[in-house]
C-alpha positions as CSV (number, residue, x, y, z in Angstrom):
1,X,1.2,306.3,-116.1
2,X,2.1,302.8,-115.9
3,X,-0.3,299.9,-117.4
4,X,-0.9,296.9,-114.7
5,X,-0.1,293.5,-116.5
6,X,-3.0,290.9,-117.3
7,X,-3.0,288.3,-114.8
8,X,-2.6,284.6,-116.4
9,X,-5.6,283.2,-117.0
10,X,-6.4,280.0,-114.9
11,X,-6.5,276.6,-116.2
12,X,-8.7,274.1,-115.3
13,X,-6.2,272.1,-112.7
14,X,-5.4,275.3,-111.0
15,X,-9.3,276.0,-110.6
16,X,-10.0,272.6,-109.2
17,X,-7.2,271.4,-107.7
18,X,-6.0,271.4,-104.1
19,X,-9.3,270.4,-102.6
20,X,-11.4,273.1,-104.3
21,X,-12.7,270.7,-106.9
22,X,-14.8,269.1,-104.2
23,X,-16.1,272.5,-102.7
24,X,-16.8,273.4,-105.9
25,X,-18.8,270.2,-106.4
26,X,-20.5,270.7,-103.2
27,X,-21.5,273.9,-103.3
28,X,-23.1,273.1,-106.8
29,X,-25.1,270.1,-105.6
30,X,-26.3,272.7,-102.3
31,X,-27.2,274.8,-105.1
32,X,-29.1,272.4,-106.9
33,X,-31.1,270.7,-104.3
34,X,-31.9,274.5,-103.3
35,X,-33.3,274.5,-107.0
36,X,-35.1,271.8,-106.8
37,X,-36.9,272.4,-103.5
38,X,-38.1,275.6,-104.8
39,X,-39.7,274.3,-107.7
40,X,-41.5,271.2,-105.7
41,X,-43.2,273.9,-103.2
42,X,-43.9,276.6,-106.1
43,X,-45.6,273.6,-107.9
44,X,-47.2,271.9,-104.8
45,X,-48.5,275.1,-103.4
46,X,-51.7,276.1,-105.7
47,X,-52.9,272.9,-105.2
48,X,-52.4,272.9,-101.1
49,X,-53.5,276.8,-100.7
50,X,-56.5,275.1,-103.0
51,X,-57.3,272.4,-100.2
């Protein structure tokens, strides 16, 4: 039985680099105004289900 060789483990330039560094980015900030939106309504909505 043969044993399949670790892939290299990525660096950061390989990660990031050729363009993915700004998906990346994106993605996170979509991700984060996501976040945030859902914490404004869970927080705004006793007080408008109140009203």
């Amino acid at each position: 039985m043969a044993v399949a060789p670790k892939p290299a483990a990525m660096g950061w330039r390989e990660l990031l680099g050729a363009g993915r560094g700004r998906l990346t980015v994106g993605i996170l900030l979509v991700e984060f105004v996501a976040a945030v939106q859902s914490s404004v309504v869970a927080s705004i909505m006793p007080a408008v289900a109140h009203d």
